[in-house]
C-alpha positions as CSV (number, residue, x, y, z in Angstrom):
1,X,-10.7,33.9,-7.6
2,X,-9.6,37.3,-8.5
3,X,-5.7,37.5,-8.8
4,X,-4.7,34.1,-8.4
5,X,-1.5,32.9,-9.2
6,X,-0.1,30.1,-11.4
7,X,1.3,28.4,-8.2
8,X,-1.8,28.2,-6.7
9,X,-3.9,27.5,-10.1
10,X,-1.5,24.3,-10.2
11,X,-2.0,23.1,-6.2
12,X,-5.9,23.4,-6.5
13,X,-5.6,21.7,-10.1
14,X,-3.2,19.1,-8.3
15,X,-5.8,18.7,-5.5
16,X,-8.6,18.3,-7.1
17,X,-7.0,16.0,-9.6
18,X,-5.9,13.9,-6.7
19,X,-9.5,14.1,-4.8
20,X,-10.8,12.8,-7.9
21,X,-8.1,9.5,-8.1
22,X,-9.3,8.8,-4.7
23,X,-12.4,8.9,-5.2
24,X,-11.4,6.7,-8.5
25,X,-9.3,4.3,-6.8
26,X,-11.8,4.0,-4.1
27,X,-14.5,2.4,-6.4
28,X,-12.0,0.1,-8.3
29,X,-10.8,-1.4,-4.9
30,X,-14.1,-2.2,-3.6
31,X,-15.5,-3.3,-6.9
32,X,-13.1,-4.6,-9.5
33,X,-9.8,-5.7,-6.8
34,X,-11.9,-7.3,-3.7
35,X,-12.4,-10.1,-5.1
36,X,-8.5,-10.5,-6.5
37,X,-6.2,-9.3,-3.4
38,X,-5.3,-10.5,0.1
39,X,-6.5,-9.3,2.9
40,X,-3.1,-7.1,3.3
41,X,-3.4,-6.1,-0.3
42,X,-6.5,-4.4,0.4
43,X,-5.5,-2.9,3.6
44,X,-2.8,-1.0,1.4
45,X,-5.4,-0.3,-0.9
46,X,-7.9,1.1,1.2
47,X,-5.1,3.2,3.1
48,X,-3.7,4.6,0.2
49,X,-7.2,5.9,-0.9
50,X,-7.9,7.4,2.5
51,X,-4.8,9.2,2.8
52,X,-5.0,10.3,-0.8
53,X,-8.9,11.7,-0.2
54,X,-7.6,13.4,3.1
55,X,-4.4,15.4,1.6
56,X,-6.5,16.7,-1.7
57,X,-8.8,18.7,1.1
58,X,-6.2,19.5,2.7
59,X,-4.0,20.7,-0.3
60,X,-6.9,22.8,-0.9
61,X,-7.5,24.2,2.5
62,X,-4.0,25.3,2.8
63,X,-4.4,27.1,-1.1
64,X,-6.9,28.9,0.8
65,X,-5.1,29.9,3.7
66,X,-2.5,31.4,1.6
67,X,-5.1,33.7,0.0
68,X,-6.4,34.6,2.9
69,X,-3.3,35.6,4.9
70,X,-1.4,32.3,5.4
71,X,1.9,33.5,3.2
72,X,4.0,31.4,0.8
73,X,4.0,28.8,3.8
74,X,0.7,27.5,3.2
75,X,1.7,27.1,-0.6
76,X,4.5,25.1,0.6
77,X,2.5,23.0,2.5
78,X,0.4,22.3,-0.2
79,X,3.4,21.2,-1.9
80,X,4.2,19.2,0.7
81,X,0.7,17.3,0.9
82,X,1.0,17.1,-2.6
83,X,4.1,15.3,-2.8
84,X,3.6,13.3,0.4
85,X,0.9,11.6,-1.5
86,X,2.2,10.4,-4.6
87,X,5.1,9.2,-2.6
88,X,2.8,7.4,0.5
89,X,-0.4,6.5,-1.4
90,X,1.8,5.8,-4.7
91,X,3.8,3.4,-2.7
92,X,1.1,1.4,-1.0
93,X,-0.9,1.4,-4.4
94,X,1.8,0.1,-6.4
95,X,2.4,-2.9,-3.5
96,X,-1.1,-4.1,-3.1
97,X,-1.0,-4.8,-7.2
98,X,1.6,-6.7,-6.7
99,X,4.5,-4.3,-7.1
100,X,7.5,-5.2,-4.9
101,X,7.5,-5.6,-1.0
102,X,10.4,-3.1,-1.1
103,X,8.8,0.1,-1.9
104,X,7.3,-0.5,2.1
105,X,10.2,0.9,3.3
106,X,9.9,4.7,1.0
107,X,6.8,4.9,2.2
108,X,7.3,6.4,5.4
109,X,9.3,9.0,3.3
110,X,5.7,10.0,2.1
111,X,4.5,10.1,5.4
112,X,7.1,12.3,6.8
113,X,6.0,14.3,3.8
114,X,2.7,14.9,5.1
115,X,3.7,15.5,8.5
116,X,6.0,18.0,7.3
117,X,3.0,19.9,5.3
118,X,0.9,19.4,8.2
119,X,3.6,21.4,10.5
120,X,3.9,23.7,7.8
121,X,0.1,24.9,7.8
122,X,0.5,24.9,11.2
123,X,3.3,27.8,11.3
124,X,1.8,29.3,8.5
125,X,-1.5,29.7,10.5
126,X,0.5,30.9,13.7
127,X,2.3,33.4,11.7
128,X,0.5,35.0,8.9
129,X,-3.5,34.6,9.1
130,X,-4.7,38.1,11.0
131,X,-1.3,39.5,11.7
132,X,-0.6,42.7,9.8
């Protein structure tokens, strides 16, 4: 990539990092925690992951919208899917080992995160990609 700059250097390193702790956490919940959480534990677990896994390709679809035409917004998005996640997936990872019942209610913060990135993409698509 020709010309790219730190901000996006850092959301593809972010997304990829990410895609990787998915795929990480993935393998650790179906072999080293299925045997040691509930049912509900592992629901978290395995929604956490999926999440996770979902918003690294999409952090790294919307790093390429941005160089192809999609503006600052897409970055932003990107930002937004990155931060979503570590609030959403962080959440739900930290309660299924255990971590306190409470955090259940800051992790629809995370969610609204996402959506927010989502929406985001979704102007910066409208506005920028093959206008101008």
């Amino acid at each position: 990539m020709n010309g790219i700059t730190g901000l996006e250097r850092l959301l593809l390193i972010a997304a990829a990092l990410s895609g990787f702790i998915a795929v990480a956490a993935g393998a650790f919940g179906a072999h080293a925690l299925s045997d040691r959480l509930t049912a509900e534990q592992l629901d978290w677990w395995e929604t956490g992951v999926r999440y996770q896994l979902v918003h690294a390709v999409a952090m790294l679809a919307a790093v390429i919208l941005a160089r192809i035409g999609g503006g600052p917004q897409a970055l932003i998005a990107a930002a937004f899917f990155g931060a979503g996640t570590v609030v959403f997936s962080g959440t739900l990872y930290v309660m299924a080992l255990d971590g306190p019942r409470l955090l259940g209610a800051v992790t629809p913060i995370g969610g609204v995160g996402l959506l927010i990135g989502w929406l985001v993409l979704a102007l910066s698509a409208w506005s920028g990609v093959g206008r101008g």
